[in-house]
Backbone atoms as SQL, in Angstrom:
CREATE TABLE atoms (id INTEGER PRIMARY KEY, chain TEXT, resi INTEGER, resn TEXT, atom TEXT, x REAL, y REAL, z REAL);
INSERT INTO atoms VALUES
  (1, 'A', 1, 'UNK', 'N', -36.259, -13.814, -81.455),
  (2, 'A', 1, 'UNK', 'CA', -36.002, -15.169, -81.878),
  (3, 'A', 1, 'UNK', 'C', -36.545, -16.185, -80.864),
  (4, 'A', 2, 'UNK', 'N', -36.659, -15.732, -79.473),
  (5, 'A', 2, 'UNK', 'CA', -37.506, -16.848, -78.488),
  (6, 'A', 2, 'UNK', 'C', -38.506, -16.372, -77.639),
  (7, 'A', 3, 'UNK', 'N', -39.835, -16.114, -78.546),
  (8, 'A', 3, 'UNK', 'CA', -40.823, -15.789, -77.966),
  (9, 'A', 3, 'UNK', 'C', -40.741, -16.105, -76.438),
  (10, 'A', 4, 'UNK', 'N', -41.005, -17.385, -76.333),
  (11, 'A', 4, 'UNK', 'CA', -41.227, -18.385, -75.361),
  (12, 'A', 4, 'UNK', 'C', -40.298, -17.659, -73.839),
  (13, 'A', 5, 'UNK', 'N', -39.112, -17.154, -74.376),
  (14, 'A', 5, 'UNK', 'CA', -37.750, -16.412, -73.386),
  (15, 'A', 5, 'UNK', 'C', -39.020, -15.167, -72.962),
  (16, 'A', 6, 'UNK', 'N', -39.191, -14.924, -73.558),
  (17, 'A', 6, 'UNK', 'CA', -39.906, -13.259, -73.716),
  (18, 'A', 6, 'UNK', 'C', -40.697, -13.469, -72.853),
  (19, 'A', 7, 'UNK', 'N', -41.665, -14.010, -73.136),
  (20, 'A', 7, 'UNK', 'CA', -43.247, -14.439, -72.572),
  (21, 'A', 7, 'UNK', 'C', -42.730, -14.807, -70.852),
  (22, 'A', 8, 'UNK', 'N', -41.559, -15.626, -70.681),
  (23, 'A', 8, 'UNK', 'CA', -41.446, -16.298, -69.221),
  (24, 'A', 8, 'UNK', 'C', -40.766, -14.813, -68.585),
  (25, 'A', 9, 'UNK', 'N', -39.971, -14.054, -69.270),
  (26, 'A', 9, 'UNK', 'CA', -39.390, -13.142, -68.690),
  (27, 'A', 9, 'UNK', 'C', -40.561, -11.813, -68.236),
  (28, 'A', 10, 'UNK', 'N', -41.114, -11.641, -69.196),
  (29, 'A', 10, 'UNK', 'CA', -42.298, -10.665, -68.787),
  (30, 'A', 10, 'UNK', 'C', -43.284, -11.033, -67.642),
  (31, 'A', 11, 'UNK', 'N', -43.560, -12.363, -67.368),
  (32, 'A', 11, 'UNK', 'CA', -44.435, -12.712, -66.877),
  (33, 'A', 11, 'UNK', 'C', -43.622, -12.618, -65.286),
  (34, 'A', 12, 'UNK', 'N', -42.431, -12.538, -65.292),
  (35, 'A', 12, 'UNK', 'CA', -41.630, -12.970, -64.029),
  (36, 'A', 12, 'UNK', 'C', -41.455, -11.412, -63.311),
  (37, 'A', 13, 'UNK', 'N', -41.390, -10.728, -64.334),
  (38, 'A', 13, 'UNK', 'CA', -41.178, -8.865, -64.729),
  (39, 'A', 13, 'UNK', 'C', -42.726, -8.696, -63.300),
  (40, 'A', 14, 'UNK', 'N', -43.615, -9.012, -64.340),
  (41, 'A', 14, 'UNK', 'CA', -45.283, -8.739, -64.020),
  (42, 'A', 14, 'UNK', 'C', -45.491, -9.263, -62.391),
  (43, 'A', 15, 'UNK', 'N', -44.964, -10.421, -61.990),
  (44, 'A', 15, 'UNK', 'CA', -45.191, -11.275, -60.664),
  (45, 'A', 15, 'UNK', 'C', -44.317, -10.205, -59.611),
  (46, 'A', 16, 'UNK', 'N', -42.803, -10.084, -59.979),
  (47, 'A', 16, 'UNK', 'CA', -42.707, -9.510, -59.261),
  (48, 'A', 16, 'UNK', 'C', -42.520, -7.797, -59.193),
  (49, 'A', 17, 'UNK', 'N', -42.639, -6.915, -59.927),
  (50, 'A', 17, 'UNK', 'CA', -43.276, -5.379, -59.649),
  (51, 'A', 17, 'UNK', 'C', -44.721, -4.870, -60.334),
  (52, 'A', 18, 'UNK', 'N', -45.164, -3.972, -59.266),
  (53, 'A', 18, 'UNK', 'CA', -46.353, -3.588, -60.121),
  (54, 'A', 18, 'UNK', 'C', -45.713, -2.570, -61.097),
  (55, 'A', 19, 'UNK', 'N', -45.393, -2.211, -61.897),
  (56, 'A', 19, 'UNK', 'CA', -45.501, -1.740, -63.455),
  (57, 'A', 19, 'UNK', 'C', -46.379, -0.440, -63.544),
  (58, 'A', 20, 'UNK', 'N', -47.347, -0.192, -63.115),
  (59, 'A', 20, 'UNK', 'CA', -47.927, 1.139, -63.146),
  (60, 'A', 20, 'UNK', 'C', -47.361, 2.068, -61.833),
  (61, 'A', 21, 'UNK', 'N', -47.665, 1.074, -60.958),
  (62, 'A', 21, 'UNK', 'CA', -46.816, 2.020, -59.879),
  (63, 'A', 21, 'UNK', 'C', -45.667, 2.459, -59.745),
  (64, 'A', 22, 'UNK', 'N', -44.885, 1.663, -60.066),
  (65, 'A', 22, 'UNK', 'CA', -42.965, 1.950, -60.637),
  (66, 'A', 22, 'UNK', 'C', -43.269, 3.057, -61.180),
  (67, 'A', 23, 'UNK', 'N', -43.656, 3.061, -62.159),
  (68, 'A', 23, 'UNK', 'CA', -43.907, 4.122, -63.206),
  (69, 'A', 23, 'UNK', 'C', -44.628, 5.280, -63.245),
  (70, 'A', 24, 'UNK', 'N', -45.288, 5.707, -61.752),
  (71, 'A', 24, 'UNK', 'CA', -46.092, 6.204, -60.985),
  (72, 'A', 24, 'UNK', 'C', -44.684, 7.095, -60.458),
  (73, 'A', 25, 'UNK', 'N', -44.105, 6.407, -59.524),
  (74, 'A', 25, 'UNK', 'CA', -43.126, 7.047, -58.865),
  (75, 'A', 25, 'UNK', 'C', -42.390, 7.349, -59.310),
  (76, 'A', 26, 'UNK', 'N', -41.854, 6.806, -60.447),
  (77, 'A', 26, 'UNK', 'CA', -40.542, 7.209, -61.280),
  (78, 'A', 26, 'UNK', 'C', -40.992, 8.887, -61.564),
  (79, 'A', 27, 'UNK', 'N', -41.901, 8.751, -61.992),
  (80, 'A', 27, 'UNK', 'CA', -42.452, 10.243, -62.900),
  (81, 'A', 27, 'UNK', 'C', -42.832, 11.191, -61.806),
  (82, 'A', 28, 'UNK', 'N', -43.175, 10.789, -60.781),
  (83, 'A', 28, 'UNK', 'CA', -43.033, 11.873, -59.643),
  (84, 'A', 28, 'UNK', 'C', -41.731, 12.114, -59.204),
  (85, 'A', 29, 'UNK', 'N', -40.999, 11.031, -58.944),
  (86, 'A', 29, 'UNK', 'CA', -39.827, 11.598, -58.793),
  (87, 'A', 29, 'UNK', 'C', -39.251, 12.421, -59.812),
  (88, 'A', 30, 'UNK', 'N', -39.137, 12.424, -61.049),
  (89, 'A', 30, 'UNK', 'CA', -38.400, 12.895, -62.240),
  (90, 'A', 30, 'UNK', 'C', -39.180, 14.534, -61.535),
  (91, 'A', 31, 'UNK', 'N', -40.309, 14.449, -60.880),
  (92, 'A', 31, 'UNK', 'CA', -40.944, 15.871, -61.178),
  (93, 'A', 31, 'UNK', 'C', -40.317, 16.702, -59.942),
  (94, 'A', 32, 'UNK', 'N', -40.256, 15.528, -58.973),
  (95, 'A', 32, 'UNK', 'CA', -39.382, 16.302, -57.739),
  (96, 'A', 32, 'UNK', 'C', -37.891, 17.143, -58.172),
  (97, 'A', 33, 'UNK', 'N', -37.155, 16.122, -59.075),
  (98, 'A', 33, 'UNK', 'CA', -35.963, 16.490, -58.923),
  (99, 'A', 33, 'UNK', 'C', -35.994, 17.464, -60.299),
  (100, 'A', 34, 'UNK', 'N', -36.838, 18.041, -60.634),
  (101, 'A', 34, 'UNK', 'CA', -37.155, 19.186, -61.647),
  (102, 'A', 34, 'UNK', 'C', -37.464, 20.488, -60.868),
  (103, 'A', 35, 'UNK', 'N', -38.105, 19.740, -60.071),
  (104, 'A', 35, 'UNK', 'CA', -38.883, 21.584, -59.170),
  (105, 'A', 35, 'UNK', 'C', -37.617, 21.707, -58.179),
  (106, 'A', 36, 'UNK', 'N', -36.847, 20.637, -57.551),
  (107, 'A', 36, 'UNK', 'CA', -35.492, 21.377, -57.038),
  (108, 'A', 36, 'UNK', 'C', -34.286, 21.984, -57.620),
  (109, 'A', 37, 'UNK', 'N', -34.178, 21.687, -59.132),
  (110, 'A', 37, 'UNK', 'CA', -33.316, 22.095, -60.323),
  (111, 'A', 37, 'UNK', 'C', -33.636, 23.178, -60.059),
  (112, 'A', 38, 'UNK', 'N', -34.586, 23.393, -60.668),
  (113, 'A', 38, 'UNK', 'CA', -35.121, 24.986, -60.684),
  (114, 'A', 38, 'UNK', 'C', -35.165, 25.912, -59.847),
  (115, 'A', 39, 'UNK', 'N', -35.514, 25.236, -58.578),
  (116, 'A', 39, 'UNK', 'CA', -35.444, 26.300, -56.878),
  (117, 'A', 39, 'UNK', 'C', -33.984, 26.271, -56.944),
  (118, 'A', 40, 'UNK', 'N', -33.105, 25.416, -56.985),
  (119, 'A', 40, 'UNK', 'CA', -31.127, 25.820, -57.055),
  (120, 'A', 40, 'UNK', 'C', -31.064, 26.735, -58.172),
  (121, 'A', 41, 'UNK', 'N', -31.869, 26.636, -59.153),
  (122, 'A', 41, 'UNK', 'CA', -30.895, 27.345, -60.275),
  (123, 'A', 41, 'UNK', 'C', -31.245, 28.980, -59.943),
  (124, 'A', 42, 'UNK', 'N', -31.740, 29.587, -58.759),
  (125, 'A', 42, 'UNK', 'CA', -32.239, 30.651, -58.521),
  (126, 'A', 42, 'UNK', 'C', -30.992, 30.923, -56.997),
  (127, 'A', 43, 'UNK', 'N', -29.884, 32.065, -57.209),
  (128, 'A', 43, 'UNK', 'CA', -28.836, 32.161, -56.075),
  (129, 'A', 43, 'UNK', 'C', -27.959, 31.727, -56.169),
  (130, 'A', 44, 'UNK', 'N', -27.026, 31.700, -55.176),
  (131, 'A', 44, 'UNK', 'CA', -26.087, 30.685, -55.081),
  (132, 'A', 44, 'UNK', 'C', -26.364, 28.840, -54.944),
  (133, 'A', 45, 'UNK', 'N', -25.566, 28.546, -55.955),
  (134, 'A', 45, 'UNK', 'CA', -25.649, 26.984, -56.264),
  (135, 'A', 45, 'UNK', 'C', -25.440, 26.455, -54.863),
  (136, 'A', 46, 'UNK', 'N', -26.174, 25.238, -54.076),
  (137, 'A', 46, 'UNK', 'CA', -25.607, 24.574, -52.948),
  (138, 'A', 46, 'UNK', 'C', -24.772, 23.665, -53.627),
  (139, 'A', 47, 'UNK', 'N', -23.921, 23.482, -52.106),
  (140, 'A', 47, 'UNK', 'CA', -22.711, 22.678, -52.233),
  (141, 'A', 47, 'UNK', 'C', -23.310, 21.496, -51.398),
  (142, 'A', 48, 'UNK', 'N', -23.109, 20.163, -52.366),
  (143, 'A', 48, 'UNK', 'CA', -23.744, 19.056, -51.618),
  (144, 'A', 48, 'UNK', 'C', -22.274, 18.219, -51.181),
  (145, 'A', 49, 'UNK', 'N', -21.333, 18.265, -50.816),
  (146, 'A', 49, 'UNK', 'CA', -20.815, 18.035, -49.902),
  (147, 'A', 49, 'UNK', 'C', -21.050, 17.515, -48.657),
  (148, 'A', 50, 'UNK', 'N', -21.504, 16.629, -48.318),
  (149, 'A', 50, 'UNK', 'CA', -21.565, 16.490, -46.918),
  (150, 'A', 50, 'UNK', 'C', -20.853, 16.560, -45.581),
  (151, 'A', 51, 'UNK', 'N', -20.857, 17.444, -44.433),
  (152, 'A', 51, 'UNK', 'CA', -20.187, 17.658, -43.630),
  (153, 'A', 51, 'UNK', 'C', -19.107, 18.553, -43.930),
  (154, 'A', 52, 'UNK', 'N', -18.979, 19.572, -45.273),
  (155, 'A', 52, 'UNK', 'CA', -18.400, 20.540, -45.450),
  (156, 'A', 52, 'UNK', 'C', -19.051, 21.548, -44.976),
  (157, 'A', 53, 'UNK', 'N', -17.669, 22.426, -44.778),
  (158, 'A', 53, 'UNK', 'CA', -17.634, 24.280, -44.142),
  (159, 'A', 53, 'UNK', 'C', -17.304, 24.597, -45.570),
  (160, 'A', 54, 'UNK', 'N', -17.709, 25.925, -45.780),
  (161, 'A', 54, 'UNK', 'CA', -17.421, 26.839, -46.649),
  (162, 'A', 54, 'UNK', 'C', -15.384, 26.975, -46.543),
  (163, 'A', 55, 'UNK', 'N', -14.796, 27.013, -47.986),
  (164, 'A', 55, 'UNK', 'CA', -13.789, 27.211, -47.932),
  (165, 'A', 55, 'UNK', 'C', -12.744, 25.665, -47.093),
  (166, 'A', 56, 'UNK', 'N', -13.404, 25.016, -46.622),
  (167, 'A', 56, 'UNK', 'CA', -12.463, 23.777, -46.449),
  (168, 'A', 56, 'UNK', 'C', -12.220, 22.990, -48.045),
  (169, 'A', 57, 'UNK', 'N', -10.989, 22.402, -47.700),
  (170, 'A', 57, 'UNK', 'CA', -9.929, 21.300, -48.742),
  (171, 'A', 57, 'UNK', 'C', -11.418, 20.180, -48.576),
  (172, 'A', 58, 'UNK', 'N', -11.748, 20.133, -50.383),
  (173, 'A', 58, 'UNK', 'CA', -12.695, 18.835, -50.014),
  (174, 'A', 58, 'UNK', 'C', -11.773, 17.856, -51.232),
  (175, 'A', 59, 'UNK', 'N', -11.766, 16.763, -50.326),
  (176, 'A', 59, 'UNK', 'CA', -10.812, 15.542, -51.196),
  (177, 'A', 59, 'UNK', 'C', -12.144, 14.572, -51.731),
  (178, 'A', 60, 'UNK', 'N', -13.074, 14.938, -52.201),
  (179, 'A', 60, 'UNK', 'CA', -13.939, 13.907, -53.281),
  (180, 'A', 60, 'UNK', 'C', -14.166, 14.889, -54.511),
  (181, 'A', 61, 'UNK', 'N', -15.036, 14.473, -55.286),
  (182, 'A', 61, 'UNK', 'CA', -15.761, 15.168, -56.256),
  (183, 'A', 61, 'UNK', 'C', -17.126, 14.878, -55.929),
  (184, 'A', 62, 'UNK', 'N', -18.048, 16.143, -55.650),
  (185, 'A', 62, 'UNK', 'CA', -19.380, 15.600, -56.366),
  (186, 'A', 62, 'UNK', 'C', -19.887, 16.716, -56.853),
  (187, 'A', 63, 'UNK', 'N', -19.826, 17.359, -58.157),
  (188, 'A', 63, 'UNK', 'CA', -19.777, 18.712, -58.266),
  (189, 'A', 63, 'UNK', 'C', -20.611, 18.576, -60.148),
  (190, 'A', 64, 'UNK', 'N', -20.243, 19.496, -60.239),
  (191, 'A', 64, 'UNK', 'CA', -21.638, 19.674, -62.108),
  (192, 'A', 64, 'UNK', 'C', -20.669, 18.467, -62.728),
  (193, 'A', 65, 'UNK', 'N', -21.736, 17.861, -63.936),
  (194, 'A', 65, 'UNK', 'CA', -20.850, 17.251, -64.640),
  (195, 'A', 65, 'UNK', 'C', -20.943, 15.683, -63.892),
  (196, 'A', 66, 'UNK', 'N', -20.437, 15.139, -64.899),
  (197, 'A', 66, 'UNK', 'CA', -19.763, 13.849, -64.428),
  (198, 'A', 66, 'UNK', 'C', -18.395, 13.636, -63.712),
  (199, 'A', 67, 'UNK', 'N', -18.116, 12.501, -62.900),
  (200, 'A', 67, 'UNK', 'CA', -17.275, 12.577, -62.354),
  (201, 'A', 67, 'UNK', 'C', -15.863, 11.970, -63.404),
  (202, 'A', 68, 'UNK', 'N', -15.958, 11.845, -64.704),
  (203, 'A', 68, 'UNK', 'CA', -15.420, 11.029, -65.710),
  (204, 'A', 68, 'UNK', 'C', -14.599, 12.426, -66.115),
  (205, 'A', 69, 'UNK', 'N', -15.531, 13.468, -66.485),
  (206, 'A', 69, 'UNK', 'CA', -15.351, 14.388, -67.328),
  (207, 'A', 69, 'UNK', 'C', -14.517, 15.285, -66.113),
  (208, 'A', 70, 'UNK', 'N', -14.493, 15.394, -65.163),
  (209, 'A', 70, 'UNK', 'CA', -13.303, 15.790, -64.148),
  (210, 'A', 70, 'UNK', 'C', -11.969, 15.422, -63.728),
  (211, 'A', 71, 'UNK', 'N', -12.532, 13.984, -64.012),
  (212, 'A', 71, 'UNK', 'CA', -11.288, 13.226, -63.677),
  (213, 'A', 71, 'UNK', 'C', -10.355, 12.983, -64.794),
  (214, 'A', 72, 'UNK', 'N', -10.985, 12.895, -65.961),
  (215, 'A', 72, 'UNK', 'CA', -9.785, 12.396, -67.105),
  (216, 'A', 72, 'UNK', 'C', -9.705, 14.143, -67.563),
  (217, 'A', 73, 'UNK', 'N', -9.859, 15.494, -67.464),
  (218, 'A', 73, 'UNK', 'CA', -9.740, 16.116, -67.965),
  (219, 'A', 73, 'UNK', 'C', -8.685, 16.715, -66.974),
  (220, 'A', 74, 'UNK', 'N', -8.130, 16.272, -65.614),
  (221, 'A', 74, 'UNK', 'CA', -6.893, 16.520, -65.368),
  (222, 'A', 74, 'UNK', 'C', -6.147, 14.894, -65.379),
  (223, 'A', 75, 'UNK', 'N', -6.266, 13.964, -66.270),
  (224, 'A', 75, 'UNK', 'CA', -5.214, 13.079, -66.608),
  (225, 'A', 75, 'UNK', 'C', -4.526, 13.378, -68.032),
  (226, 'A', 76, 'UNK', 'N', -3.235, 12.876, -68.377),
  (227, 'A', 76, 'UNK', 'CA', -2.797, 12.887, -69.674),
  (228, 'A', 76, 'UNK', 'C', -3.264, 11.599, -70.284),
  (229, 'A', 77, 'UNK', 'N', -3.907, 11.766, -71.898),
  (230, 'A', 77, 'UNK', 'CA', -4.134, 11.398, -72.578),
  (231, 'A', 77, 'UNK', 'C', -2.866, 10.132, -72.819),
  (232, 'A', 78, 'UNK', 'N', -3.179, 8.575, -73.185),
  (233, 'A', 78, 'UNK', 'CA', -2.024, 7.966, -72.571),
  (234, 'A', 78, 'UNK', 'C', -1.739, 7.711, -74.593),
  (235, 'A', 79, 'UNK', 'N', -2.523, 8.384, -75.037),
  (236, 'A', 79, 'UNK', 'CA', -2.231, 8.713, -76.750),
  (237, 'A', 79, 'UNK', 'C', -1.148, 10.125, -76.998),
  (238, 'A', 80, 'UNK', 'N', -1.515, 10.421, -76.391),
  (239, 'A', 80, 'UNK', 'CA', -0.490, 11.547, -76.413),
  (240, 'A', 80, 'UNK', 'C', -1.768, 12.968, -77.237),
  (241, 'A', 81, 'UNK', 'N', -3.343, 12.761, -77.131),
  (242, 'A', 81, 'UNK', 'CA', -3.758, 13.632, -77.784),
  (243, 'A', 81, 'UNK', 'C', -4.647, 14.577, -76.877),
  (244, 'A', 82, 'UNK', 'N', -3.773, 14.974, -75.993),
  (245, 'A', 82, 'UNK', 'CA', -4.157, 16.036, -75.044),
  (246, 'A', 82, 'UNK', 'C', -4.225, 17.389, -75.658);
């Protein structure tokens, strides 16, 4: 409905990132964090924990999954449809 919005916003987009290069790195990165998927998914999974020992009490989450799907799946449902 406002070209005119469009046109000033793209152009502001264009001034300040280069656009091929973003998009350069993005896709290398996506490729990095594919070839390390794959080197973990071979052994034992690392534990990214930082500054953990094997077998210590760790009081965060950063583990498979979302941290949503951990957390509300030990809360009660405040519907009662647990």
């Amino acid at each position: 409905a406002r070209p005119d919005l469009v046109a000033e916003f793209a152009a502001k987009v264009a001034e300040r990132w280069d656009l091929p290069a973003l998009s350069d790195a993005i896709r290398a990165s996506q490729q990095e964090r594919l070839t390390v998927r794959a080197a973990v998914a071979q052994g034992i999974p690392p534990r990214w924990n930082h500054g953990e020992t094997m077998g210590e009490e760790v009081r965060w989450y950063r583990g498979q999954g979302s941290y949503n799907d951990w957390a509300f799946a030990h809360t009660p449902d405040p519907q009662g449809r647990d």
